[in-house]
N, C-alpha and C positions, 0 to 999 in steps of 0.2 A: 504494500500500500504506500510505503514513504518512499517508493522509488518512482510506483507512478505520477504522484506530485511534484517531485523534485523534478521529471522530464517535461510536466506541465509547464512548470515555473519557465527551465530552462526556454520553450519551445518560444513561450510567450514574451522572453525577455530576445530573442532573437528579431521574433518579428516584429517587437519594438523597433530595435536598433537599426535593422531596415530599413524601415517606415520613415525613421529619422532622417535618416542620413540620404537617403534619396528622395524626402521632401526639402529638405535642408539647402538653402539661397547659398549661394556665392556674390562675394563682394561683387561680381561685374553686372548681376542681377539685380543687384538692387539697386532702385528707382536715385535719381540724384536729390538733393535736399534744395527747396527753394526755399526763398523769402528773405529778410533782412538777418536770420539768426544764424546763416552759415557763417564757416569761416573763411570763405573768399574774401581777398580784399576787393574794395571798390575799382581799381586799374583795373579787375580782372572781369569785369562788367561791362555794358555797353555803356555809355554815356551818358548822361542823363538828358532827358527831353531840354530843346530849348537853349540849348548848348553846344559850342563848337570848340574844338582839338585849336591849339594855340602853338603856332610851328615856327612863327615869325619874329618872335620877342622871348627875352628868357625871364623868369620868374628870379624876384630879387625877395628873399626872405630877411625876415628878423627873428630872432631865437633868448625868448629871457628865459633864464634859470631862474625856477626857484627850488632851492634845499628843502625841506621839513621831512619831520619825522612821524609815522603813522605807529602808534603803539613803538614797539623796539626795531621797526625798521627803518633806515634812513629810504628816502625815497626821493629822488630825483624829477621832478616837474618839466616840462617845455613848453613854452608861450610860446607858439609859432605864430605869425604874421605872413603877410605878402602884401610887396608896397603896390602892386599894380590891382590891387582886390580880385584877381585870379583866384579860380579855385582849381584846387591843387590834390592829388592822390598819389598814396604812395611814397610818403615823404623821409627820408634815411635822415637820421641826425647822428651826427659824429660830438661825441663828449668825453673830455678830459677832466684829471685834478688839474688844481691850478695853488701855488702856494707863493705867500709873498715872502721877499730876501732878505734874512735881518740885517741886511747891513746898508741896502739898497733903497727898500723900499719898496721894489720892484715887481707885480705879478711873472710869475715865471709857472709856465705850462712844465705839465709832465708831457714827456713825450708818449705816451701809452693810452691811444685812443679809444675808445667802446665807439661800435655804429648799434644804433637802434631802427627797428624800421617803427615807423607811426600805420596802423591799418587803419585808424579813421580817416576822413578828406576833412581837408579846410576849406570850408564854404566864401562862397565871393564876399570878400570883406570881414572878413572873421575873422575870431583869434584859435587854433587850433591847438588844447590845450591836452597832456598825453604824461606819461609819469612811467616810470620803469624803478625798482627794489634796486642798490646799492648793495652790491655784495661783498662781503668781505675778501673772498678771495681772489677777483678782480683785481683787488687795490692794497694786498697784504705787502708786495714789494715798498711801497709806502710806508707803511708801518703807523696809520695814523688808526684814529677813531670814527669811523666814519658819521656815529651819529652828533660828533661835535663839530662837522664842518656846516660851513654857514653857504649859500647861494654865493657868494665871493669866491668860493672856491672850485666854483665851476665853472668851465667854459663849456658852450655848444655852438654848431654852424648844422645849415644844412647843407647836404656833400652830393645826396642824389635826390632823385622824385621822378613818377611814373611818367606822369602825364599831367597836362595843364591844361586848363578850359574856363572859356570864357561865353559870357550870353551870347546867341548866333544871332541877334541885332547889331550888335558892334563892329 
């Protein structure tokens, strides 16, 4: 008797396994994800309506740092701008420590850059504001504290970006 349950059990846990596995999707099957909640960036999108690809003029950024710290993490801010009110996707910012000279006075850059990429866009005329975690072992060569640095102590530029677009009235 406990043999022929056991072969039950067995017969039934097969044709499980089966059933599984040959109902069972493959990543190439399954449907893509739409809407605003993917993780595509915006570059990787069409354009938005009402808007035209900007080939002719280069996009002139401004980049304020600001430092603060979120509970025990330092955390690194960027106020991105653009003077021509362009809106802009896709935007790299390169950042360094910066320390001044005791004897100078002098800001002196580290030479040891982080690129960050931004996946938000900066809308025409906006400030595009984006923050990335300070990590210690980034900046242990330093040998500093990172949650005692002040916004002084950092520099940022923008170094690349996707694509630039402006209203297609203009």
């Amino acid at each position: 008797m406990n043999l022929k349950v056991l072969v039950v059990i067995l017969i039934v846990l097969v044709i499980a396994f089966v059933y599984v596995t040959r109902t069972e999707k493959s990543p190439q099957d399954m449907p893509e994800p739409v809407g605003e909640d993917t993780k595509q960036g915006y570059w990787e999108k069409p354009i938005p309506e009402g808007t035209r690809l900007v080939t002719d003029r280069t996009p002139k950024f401004n980049v304020e740092v600001v430092r603060r710290n979120e509970g025990t993490q330092p955390v690194l801010e960027f106020h991105i701008t653009e003077e021509h009110g362009f809106m802009v996707d896709g935007i790299s910012v390169e950042f360094w420590f910066r320390f001044k000279d005791d004897d100078t006075g002098e800001w002196i850059d580290d030479t040891k850059t982080i690129k960050y990429l931004c996946r938000a866009r900066l809308g025409f005329n906006e400030t595009l504001v984006d923050k990335t975690v300070l990590l210690d072992t980034e900046f242990q060569h330093l040998g500093i504290d990172l949650l005692s640095t002040t916004s002084d102590n950092w520099g940022a530029q923008v170094v690349e970006w996707m694509r630039v677009m402006e209203p297609a009235g203009t």
